[in-house]
N, C-alpha and C positions, 0 to 999 in steps of 0.2 A: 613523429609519433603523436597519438591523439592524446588530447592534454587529458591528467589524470583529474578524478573526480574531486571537487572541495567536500563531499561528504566522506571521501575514503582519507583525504588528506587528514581530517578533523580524529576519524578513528585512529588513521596511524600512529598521529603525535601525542592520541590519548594515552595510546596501549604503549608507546616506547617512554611518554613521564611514567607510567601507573608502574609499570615492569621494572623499570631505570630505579625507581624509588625505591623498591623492596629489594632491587639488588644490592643496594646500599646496606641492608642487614642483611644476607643471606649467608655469606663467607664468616660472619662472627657471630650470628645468632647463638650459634650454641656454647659461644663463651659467655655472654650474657645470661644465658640460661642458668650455666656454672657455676660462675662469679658472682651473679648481681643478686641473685633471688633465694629465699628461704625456702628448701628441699630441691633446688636444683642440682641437679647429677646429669652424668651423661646419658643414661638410663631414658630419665625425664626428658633431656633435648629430644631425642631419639622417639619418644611418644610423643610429643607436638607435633612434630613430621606427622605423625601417623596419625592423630588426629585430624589435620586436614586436612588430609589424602580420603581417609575413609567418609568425612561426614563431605567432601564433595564427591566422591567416586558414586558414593550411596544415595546423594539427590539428587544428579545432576540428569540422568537418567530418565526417572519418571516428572520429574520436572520440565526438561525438555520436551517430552512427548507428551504429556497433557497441558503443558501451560505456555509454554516461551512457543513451541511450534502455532498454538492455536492465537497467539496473540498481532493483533493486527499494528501495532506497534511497537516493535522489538526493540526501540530505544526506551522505551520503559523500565522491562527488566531488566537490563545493560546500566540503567543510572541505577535503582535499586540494590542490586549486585554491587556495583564497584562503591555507592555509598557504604554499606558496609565494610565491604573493604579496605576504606581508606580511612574508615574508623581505628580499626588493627594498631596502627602506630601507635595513637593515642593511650591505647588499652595499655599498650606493652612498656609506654612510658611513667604509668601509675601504678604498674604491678610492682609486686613486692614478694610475692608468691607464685609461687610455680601453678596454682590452681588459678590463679589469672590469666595466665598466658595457654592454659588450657582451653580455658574458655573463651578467648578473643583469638583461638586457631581453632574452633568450631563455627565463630561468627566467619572468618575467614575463608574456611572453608563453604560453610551455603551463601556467600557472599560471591565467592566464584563459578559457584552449581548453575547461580543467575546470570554472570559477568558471561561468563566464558560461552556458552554456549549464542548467547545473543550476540557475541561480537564477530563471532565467528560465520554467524546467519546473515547477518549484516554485511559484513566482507566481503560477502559471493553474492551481495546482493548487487552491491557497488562496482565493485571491479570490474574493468574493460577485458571481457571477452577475448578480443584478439591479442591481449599484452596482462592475463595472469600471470603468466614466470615472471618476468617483469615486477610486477605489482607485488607481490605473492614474496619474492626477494627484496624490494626495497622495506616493506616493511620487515622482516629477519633481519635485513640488514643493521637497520636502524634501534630496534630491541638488542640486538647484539652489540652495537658499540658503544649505546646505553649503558647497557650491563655490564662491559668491561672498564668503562669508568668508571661505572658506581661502583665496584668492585674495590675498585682501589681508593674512593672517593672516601666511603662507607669508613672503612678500619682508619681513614686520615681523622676523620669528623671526631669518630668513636674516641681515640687516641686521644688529641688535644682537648675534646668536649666534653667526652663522655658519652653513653648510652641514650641519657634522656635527651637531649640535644640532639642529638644522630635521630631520635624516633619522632621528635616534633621538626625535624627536616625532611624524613621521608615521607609524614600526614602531608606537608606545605607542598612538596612537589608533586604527591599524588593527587592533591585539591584540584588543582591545576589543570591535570588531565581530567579533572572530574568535570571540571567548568565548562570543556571542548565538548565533552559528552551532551552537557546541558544547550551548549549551540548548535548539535549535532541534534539533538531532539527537538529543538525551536524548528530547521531547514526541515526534520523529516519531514513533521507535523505540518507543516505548512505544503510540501510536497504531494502527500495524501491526502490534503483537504482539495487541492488544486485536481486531483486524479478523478475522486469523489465527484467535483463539479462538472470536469470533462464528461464525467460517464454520463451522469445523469441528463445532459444538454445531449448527446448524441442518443441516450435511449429517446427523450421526447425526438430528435429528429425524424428516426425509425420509424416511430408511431406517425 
């Protein structure tokens, strides 16, 4: 099989830290929500979901279609995007109120309107053609047995640590995939500077 791309490798392992991380709170979030915070109810858990759901469902949309399609480097919006996003932890480790965590699942949310849609542009940019299922699979794979560790990882952390702890663990591992992003935008950039030069040496040759 043909060897798989070091620019698809880079996203892969971004997207199973960045996923891996917030799976580490996803299973207990809303006992945190509960427990930890002044006017948390289960109510309130229940509107954070729905918070982030709406304020990406609602920009992700025209966002895409007038900005991330027309952008000639989609590792841009991809680091912008998941910068914010790997803000989130932070937010939710200073909140004290339920109207924090409101607001750092709004950042969360347009943080992903940007993430998501670029990585996923990205992905079909990279991928080998003749071994998408393949490709397409190892990264599910790899988000998936992420996930089920952190799953379990997440409530250990929470348990012995606590919450704040657990939420400057899952910033520190998201960081991380954010960095690969950052080497991932170094190789683009350099790749379309190199395309850029080809073109213009084969238009003078034309002429």
């Amino acid at each position: 099989m043909e060897k798989i791309s070091s620019k698809l490798w880079l996203l892969i392992l971004s997207d199973i830290l960045i996923l891996s991380s917030f799976g580490l709170i996803g299973p207990i979030f809303a006992i945190f929500i509960i427990g930890g915070l002044e006017g948390g109810t289960v109510v309130a858990a229940g509107l954070a979901t729905t918070i982030f759901l709406v304020v990406k469902c609602g920009v992700q949309l025209p966002l895409s279609r007038f900005f991330i399609d027309k952008e000639r480097h989609k590792t841009h919006s991809l680091l912008l995007g998941t910068f914010l996003i790997i803000s989130v932890p932070f937010i939710y480790a200073s909140a004290k109120e339920i109207s924090t965590i409101f607001i750092a699942q709004a950042i969360y949310g347009l943080g992903a309107a940007m993430a998501y849609p670029s990585w996923f542009s990205l992905f079909t940019t990279y991928i080998n053609k003749n071994h998408k299922g393949f490709e397409y699979t190892l990264w599910s794979t790899g988000v998936g047995i992420g996930g089920a560790i952190a799953a379990y990882a997440g409530a250990k952390v929470a348990d012995l640590l606590g919450f704040k702890s657990l939420f400057f663990v899952v910033g520190g591992v998201a960081f991380l995939g954010f960095l690969l992003l950052i080497v991932l935008d170094r190789i683009d950039g350099k790749g379309n500077k190199a395309s850029i030069k080809t073109a213009l040496k084969y238009n003078k040759l034309k002429r």
